[in-house]
N, CA, C and O of each residue as an XYZ file, in Angstrom:
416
protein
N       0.833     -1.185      0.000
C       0.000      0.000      0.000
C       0.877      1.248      0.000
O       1.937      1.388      0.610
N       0.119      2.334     -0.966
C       1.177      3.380     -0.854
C       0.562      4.223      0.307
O      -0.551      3.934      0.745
N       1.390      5.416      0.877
C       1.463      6.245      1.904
C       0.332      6.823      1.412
O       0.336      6.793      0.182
N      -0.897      7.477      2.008
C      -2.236      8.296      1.416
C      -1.831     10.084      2.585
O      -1.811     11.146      1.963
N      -1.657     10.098      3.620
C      -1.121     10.930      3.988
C      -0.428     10.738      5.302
O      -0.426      9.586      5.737
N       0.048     11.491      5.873
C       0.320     11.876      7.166
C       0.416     12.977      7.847
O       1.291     13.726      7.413
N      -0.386     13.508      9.117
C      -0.203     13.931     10.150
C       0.511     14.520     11.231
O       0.638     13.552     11.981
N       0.958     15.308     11.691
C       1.719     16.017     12.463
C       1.033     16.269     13.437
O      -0.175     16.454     13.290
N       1.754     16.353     14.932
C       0.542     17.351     15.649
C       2.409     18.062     16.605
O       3.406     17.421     16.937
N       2.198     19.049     16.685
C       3.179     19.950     17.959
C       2.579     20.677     19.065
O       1.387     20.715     19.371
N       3.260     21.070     19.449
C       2.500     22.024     21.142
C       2.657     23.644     20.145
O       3.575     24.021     19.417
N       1.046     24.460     20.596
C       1.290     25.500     20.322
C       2.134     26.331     20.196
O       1.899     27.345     19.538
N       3.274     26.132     20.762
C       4.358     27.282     20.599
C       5.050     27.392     19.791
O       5.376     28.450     19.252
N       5.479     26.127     19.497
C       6.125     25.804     18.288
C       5.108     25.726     16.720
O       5.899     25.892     15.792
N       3.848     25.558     16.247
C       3.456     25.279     15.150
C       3.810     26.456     14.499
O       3.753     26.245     13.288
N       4.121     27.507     14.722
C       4.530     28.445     13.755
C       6.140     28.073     13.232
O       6.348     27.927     12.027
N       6.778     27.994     13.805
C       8.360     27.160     13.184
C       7.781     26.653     12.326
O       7.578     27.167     11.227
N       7.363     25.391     12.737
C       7.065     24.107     11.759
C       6.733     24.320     10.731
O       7.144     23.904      9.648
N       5.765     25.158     11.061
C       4.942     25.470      9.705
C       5.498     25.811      8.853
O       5.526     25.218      7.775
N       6.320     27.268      9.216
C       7.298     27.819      8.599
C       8.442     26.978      7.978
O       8.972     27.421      6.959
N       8.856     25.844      8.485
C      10.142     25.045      8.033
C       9.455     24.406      6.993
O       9.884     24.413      5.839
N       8.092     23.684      7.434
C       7.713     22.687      6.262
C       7.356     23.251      5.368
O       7.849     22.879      4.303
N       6.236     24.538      5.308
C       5.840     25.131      3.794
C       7.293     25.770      3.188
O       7.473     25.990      1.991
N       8.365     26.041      4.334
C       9.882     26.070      3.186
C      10.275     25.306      2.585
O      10.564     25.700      1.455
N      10.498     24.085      2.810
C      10.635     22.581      2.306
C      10.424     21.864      1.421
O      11.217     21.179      0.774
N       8.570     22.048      1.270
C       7.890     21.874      0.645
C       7.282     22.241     -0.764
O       6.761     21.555     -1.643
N       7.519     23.427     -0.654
C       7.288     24.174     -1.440
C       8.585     24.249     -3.084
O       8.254     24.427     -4.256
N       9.630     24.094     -2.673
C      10.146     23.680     -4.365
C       9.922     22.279     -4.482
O      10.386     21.855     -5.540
N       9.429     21.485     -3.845
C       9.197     19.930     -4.590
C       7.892     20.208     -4.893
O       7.321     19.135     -5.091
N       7.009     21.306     -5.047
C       5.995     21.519     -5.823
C       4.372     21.549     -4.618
O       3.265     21.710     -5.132
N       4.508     21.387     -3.209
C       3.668     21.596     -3.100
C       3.088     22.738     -2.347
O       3.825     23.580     -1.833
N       1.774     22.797     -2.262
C       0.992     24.047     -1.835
C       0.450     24.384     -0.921
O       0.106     23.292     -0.467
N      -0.008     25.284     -0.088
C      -1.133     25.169      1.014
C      -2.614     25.005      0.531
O      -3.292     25.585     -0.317
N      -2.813     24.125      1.288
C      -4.359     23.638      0.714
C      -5.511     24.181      1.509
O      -6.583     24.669      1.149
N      -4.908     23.924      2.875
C      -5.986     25.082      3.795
C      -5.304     25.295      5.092
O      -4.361     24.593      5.456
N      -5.616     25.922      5.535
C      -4.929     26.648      6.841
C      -6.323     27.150      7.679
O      -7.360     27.589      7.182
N      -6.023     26.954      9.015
C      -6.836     27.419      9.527
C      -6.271     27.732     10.904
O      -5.228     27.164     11.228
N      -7.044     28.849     12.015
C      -6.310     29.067     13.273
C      -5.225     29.139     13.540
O      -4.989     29.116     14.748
N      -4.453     29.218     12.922
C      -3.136     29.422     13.152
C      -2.837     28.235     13.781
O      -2.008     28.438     14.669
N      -3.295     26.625     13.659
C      -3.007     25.606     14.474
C      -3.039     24.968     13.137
O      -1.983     24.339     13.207
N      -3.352     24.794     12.381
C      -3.489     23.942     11.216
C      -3.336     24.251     10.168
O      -3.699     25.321      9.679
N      -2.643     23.179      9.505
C      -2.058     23.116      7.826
C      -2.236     21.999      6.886
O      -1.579     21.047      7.307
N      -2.609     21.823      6.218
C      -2.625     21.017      5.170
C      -1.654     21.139      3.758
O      -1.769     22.298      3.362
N      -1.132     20.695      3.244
C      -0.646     20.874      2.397
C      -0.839     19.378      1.153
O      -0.960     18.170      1.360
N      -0.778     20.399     -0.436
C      -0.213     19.021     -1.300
C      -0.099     19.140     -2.857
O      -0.599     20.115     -3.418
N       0.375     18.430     -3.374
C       1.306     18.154     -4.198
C       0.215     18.497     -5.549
O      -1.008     18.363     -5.593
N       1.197     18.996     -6.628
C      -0.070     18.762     -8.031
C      -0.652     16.840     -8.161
O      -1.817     16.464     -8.029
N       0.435     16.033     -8.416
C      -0.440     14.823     -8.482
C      -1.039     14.144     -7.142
O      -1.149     12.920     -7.063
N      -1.378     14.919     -6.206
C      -1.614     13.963     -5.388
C      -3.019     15.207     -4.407
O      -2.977     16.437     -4.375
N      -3.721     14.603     -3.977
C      -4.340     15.201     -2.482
C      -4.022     15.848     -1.337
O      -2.980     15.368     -0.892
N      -4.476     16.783     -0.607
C      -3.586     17.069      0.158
C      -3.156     15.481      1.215
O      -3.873     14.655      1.781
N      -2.151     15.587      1.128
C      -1.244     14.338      2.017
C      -0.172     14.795      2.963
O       0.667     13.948      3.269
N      -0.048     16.161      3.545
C       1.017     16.338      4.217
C      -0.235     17.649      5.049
O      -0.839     18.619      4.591
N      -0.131     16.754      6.989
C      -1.078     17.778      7.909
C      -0.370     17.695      8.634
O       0.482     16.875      8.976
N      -0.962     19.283      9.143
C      -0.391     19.430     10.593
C      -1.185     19.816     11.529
O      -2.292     20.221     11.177
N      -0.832     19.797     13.023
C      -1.621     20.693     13.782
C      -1.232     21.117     15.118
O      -0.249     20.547     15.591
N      -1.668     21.789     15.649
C      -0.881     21.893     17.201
C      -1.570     21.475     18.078
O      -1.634     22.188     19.080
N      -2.466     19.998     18.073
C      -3.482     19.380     18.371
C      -4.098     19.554     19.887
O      -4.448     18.750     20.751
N      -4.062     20.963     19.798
C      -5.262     21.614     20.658
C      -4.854     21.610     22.595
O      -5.469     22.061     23.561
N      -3.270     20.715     22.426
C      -2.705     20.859     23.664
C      -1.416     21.448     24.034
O      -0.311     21.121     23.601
N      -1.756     22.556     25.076
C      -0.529     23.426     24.527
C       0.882     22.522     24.840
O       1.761     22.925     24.078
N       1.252     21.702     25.499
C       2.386     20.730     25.848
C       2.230     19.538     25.563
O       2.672     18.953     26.552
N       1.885     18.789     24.847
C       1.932     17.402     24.334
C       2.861     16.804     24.436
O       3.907     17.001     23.817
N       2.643     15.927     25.272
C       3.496     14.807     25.786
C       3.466     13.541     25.580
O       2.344     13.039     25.529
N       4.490     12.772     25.424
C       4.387     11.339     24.983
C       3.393     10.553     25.918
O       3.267     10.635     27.139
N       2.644      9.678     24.903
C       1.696      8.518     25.529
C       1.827      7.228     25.451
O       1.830      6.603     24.391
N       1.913      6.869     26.276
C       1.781      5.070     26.100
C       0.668      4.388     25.480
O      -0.486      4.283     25.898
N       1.116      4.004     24.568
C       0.021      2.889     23.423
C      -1.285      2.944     24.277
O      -2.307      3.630     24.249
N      -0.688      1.672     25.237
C      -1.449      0.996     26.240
C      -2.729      2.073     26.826
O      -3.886      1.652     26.835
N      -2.471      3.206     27.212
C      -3.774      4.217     27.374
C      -4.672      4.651     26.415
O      -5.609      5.373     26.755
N      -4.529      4.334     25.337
C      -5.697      4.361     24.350
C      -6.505      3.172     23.852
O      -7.116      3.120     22.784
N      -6.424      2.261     24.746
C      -7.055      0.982     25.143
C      -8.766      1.444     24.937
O      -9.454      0.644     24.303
N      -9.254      2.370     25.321
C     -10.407      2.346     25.838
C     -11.209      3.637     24.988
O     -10.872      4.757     25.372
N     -12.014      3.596     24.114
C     -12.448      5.072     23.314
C     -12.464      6.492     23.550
O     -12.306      7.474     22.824
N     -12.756      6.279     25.067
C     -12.727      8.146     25.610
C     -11.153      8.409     25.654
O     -10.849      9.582     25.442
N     -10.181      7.595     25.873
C      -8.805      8.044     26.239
C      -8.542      8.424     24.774
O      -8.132      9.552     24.498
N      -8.759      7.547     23.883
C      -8.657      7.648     22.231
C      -9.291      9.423     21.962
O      -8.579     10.119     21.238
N     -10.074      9.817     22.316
C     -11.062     10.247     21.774
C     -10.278     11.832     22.368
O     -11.001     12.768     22.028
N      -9.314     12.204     22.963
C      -8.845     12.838     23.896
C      -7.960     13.811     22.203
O      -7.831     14.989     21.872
N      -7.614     12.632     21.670
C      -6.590     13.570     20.518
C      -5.794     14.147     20.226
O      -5.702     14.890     19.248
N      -4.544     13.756     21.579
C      -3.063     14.020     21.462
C      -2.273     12.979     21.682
O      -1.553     12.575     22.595
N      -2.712     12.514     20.201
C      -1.776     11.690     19.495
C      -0.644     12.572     18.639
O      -0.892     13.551     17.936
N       0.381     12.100     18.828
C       1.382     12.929     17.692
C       1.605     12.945     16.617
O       1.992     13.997     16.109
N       1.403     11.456     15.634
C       1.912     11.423     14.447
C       0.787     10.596     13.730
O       0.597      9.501     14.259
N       0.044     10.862     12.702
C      -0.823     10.157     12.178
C      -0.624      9.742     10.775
O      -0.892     10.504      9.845
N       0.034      8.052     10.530
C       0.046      7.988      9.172
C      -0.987      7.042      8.437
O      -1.283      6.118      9.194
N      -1.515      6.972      7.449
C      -2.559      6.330      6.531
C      -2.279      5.983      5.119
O      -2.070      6.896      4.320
N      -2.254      4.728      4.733
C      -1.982      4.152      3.863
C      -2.814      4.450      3.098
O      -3.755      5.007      3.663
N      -3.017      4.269      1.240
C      -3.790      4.014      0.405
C      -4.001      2.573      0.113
O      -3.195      1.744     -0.308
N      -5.374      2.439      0.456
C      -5.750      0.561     -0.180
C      -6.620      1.254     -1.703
O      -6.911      2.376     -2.117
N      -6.810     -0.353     -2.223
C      -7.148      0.181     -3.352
C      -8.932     -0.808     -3.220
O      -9.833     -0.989     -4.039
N      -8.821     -1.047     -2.392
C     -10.646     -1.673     -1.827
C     -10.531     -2.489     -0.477
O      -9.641     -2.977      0.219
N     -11.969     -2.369     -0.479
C     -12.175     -2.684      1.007
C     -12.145     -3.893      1.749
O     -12.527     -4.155      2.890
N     -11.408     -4.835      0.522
C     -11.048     -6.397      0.830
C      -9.171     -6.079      1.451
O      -8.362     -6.618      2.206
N      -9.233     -5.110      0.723
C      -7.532     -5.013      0.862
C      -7.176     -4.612      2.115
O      -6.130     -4.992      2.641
N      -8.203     -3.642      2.806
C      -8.148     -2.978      4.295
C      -8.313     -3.859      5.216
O      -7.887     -3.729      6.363
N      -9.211     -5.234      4.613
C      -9.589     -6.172      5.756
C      -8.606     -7.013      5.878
O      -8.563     -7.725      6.881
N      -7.404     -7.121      4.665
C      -6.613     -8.025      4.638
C      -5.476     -7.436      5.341
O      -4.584     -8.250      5.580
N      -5.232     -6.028      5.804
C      -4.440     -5.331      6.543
C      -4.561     -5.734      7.986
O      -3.701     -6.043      8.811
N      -5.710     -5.654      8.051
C      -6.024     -5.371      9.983
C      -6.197     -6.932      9.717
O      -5.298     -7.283     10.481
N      -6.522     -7.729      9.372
C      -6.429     -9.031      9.622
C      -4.832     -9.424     10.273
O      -4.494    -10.048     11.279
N      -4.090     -8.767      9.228
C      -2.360     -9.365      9.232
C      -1.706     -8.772     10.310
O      -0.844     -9.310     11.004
N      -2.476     -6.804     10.508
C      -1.727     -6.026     11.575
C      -2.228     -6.372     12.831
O      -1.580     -5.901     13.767
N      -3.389     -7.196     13.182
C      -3.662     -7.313     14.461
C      -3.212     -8.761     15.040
O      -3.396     -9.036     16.225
């Protein structure tokens, strides 16, 4: 499966760097800002592709590492400072089942 996008998240203080480093970065391999919003969020992407490159400063000003193991349960999940979010492209929905079949 190819890469479909990925995710960023930083602590408010910093998403302006980032931002700043990645739309520098980014930007001569051709891609664009796709939407921006709050000054916490970025999207970006490519002419052949979707936007596939996010960010965000996911709404906690110090984000700190988590142990797997605490997102056991939906409300801890549901909390949303996770740091790094990546997502594959399947090409149907036999192919996704044949993923989580193999990844779990």
């Amino acid at each position: 499966m190819p890469l479909h996008h990925i995710g960023l998240s930083c602590n408010a203080s910093t998403f302006k760097a980032m931002r700043d480093f990645y739309v520098g970065i980014l930007t001569p391999l051709g891609y664009t800002v796709f939407m921006e919003k709050d000054k916490g969020f970025l999207a970006m992407q490519h002419p052949r592709s979707g936007p596939d490159f996010w960010m965000n400063a996911g709404g906690n000003p110090d984000l700190t590492v988590v142990d797997p193991a605490d997102y056991s349960t939906k409300e801890r999940f549901d909390k949303q400072d996770v740091r790094t979010h990546v997502a594959f492209a399947a090409d149907d929905e036999k192919a996704v089942d044949d993923w989580y079949t193999v990844a779990m």
